[in-house]
C-alpha positions as CSV (number, residue, x, y, z in Angstrom):
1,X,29.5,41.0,25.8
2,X,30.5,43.5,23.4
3,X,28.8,41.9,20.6
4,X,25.8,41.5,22.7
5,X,25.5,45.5,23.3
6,X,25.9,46.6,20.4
7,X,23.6,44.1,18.8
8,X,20.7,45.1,21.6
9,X,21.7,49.2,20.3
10,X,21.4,48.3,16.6
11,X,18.0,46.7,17.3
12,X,16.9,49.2,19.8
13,X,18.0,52.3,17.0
14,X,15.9,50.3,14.3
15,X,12.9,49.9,16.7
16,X,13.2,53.5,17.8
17,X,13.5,55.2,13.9
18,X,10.4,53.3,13.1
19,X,8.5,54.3,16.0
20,X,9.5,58.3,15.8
21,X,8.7,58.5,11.9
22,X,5.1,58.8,10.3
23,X,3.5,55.6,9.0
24,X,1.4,58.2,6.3
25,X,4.3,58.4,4.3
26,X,7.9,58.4,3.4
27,X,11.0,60.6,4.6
28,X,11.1,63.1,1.8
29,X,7.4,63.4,0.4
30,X,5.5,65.8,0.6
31,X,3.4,65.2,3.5
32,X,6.6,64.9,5.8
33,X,8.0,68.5,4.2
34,X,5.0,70.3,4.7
35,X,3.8,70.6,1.6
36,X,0.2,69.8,2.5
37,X,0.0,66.9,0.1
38,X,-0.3,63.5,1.5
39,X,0.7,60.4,0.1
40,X,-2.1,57.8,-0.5
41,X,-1.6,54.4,1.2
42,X,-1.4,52.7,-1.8
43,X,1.7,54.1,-2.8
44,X,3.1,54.9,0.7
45,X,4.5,51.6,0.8
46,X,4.5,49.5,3.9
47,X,5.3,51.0,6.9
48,X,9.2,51.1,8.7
49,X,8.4,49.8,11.9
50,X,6.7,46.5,9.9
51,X,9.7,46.6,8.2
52,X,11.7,45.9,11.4
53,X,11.9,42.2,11.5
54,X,13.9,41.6,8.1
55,X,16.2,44.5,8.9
56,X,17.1,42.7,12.2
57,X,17.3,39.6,10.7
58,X,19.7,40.9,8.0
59,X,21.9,42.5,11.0
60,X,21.7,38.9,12.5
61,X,22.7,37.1,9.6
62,X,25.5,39.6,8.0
63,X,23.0,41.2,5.5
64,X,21.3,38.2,4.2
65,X,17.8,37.8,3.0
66,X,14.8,36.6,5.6
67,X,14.2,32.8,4.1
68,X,11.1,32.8,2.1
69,X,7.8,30.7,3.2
70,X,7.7,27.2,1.9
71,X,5.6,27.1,-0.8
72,X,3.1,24.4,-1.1
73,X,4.3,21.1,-2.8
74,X,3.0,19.6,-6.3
75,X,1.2,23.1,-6.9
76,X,3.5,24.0,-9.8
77,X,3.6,20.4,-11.4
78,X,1.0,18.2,-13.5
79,X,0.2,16.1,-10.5
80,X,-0.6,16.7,-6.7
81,X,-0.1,14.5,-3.6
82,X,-2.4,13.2,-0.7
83,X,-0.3,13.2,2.3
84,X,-2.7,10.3,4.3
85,X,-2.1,8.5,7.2
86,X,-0.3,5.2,6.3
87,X,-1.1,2.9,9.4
88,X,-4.9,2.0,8.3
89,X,-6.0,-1.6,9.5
90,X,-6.0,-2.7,5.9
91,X,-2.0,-1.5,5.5
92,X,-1.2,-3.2,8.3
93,X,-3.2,-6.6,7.2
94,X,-1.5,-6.5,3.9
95,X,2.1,-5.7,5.7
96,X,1.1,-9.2,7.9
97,X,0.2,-10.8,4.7
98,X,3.6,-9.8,3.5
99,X,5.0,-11.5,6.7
100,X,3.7,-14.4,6.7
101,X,5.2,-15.4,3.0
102,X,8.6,-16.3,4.3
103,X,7.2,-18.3,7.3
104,X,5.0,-20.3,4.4
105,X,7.9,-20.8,2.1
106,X,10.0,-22.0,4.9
107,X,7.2,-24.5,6.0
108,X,6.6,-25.7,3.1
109,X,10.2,-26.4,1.9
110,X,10.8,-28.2,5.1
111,X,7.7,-30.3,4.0
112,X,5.8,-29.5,7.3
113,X,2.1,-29.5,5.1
114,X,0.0,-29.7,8.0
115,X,1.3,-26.1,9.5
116,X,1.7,-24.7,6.2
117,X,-2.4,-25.0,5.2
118,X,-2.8,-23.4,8.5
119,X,-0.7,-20.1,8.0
120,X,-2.1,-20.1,4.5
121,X,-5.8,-19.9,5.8
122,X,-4.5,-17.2,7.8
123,X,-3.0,-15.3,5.3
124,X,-6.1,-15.6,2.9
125,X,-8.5,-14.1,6.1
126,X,-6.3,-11.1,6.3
127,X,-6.7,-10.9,2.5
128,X,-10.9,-11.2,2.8
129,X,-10.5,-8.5,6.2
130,X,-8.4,-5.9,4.7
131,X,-10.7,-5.8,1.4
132,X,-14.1,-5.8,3.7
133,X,-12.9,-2.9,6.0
134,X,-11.4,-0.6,3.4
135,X,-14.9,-1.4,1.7
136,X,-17.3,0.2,4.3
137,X,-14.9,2.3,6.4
138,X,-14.1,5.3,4.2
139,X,-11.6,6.2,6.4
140,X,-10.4,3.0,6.3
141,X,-9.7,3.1,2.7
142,X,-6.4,5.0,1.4
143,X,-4.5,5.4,-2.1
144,X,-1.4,3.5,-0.6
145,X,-4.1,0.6,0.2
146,X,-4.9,0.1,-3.3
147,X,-1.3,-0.8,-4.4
148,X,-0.4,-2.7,-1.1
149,X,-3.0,-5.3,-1.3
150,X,-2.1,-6.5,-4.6
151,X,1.6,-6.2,-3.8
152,X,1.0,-8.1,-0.8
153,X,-0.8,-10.6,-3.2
154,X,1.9,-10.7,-5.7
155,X,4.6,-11.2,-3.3
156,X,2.6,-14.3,-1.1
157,X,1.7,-16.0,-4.2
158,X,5.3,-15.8,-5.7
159,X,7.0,-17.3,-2.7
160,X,4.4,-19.7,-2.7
161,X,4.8,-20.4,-5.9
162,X,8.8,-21.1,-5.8
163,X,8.5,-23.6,-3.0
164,X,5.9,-25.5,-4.0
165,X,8.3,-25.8,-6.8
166,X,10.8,-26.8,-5.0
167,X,8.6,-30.0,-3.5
168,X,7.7,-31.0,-6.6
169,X,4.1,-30.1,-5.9
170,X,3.9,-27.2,-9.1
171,X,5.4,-27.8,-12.7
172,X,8.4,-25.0,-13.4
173,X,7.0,-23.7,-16.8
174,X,4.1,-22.5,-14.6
175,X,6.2,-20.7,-12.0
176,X,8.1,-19.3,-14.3
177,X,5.0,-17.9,-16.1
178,X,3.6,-16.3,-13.2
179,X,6.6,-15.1,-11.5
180,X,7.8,-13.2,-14.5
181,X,4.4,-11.4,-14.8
182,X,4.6,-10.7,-11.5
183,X,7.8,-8.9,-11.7
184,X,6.2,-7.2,-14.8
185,X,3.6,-5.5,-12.8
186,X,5.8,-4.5,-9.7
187,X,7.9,-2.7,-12.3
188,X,5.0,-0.9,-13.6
189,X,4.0,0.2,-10.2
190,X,7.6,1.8,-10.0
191,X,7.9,3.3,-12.8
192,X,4.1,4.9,-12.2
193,X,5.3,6.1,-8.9
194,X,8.3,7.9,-10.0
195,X,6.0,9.3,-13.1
196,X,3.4,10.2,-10.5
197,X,5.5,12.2,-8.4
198,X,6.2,15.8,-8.4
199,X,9.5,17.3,-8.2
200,X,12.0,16.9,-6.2
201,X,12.3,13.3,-6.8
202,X,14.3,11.9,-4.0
203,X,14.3,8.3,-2.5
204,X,12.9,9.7,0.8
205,X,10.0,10.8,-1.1
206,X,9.7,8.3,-3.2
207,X,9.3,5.8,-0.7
208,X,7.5,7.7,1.9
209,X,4.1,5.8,1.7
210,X,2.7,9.4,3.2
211,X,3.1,10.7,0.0
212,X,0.2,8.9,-2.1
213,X,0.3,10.1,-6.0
214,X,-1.7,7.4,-7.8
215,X,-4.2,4.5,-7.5
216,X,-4.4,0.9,-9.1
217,X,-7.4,0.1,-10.1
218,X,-6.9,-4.1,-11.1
219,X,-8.7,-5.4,-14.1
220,X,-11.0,-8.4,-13.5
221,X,-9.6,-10.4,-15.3
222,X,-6.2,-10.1,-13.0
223,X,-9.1,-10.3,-10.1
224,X,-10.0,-14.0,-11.1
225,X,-6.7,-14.5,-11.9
226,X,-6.1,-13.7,-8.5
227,X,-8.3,-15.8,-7.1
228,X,-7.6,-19.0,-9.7
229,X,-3.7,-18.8,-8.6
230,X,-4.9,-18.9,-4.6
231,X,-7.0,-22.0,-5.4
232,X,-4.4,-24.1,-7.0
233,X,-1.9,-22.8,-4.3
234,X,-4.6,-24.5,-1.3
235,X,-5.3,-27.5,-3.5
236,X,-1.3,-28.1,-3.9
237,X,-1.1,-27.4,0.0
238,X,-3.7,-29.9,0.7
239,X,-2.9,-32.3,-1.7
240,X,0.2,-34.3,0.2
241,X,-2.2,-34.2,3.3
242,X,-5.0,-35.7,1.9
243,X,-2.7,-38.1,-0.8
244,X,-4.2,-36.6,-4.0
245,X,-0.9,-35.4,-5.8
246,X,-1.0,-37.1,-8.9
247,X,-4.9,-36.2,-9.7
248,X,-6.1,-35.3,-13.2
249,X,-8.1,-32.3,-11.5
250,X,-5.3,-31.0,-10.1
251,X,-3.4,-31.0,-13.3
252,X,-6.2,-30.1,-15.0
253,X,-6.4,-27.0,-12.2
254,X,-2.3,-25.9,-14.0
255,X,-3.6,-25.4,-17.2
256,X,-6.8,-22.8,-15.8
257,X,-4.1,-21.2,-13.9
258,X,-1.7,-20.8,-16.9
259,X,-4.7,-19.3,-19.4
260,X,-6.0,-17.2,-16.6
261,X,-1.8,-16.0,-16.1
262,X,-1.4,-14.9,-19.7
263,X,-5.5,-13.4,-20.1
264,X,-4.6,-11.3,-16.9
265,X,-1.0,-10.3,-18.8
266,X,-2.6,-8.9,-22.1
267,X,-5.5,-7.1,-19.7
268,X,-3.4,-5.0,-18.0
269,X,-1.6,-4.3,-21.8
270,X,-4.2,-3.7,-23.1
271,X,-6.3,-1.6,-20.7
272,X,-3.0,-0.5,-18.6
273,X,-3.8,3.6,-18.8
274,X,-7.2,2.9,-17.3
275,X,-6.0,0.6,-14.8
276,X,-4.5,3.7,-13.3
277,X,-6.1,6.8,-11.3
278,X,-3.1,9.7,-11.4
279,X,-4.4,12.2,-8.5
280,X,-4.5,15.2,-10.2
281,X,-4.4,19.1,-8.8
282,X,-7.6,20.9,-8.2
């Protein structure tokens, strides 16, 4: 209670000081002796009873400073951030996309065919949807879209790619070749986000998909690529359903998939600044 009274007369004597002295000018100029010389505003300096607030908040914090206004993020470095709504239509297609890999790869290995061509056509709708609506819905259509799709992409095919594998549907070499520039790109895309960001870099930031510093921009080359890799997956799919597994066009179907691999590779070497849009501070 004690504390609490003479807190309420230490504010009340600050309030009252301010209120009882001149807002012209300062105690000791000469406007407030006398002298008949006023002090212009400029350098009368801002007056005591505005000044109220941070004195009561040093006398409420033991004499320490009023906390500063947040400045505004990414102003002071090389690159700026679009804070963006996350949960477009298209995000959440590709997240489904990303969901559906495990169920595919489980379906397969288990050798259930019949349900995996299914959840594959699936999978490739939500591809052809999220691409559509981020196409002619600018609202729709977000900087953290344009790296999920193609991670969603990367991730479906790659699981895809190891079970098939794994029923003797897909040669290893060729696996191997597209998984390891698979995990080529995704490190690229982390190292470009951590580049990206501004300062401070910490893993809630960096993997806050609010927080949208750059956009992919594929080559398209790594667009048929794509699309060559998807083929071969469906034909694989259907080809214990409709008995066609040891078919010359099937094989010959591994060796468009291996040249289009590598060409799609050396694009995005080749080409890899412009395959990147840094947003940058206006």
């Amino acid at each position: 209670m004690l504390a609490a009274a003479w807190l309420a007369r230490g504010s009340w004597g600050l309030l009252r000081g301010a209120a009882r002295r001149p807002l012209g000018g300062r105690p000791g100029s000469a406007a407030a002796a006398g002298g008949g010389v006023s002090c212009p505003p400029a350098c009368a300096g801002p007056p005591r009873l505005l000044r109220a607030p941070a004195a009561a908040w040093r006398l409420l914090s033991g004499g320490a400073a009023p906390p500063e206004p947040p400045r505004q993020r990414g102003a002071a470095g090389p690159y700026a951030e679009l804070y963006e709504n996350p949960w477009t239509i298209p995000n959440i297609l590709s997240m489904a996309r990303m969901g559906l890999a495990p169920v595919l790869g489980y379906l397969i290995v288990e050798e259930n065919f019949n349900v995996a061509l299914g959840v594959f056509v699936l999978a490739g709708v939500t591809d052809l949807l999220d691409g559509f609506i981020a196409r002619n819905w600018a609202n729709q259509k977000s900087a953290l879209g344009s790296a999920l799709d193609p991670l969603a992409d990367k991730i479906l095919i790659s699981v895809l790619y190891v079970s098939l594998t794994c029923a003797n549907l897909i040669p290893v070499p060729l696996t191997s070749m597209i998984i390891l520039r698979d995990a080529a790109l995704i490190a690229a895309v982390f190292y470009v986000r951590y580049k990206t960001l501004s300062p401070p870099r910490t893993l809630s930031r960096y993997f806050n998909p609010c927080y949208a510093t750059a956009q992919l921009k594929p080559t398209f080359i790594s667009k048929m690529n794509t699309a060559v890799q998807l083929i071969l997956v469906a034909a694989s799919l259907a080809a214990p359903v409709f008995n066609y597994v040891d078919s010359i066009y099937l094989q010959t179907l591994w060796c468009i998939t291996a040249f289009t691999t590598v060409t799609s590779a050396y694009s995005y070497y080749h080409y890899g600044r412009k395959t990147v849009q840094v947003i940058k501070n206006k």
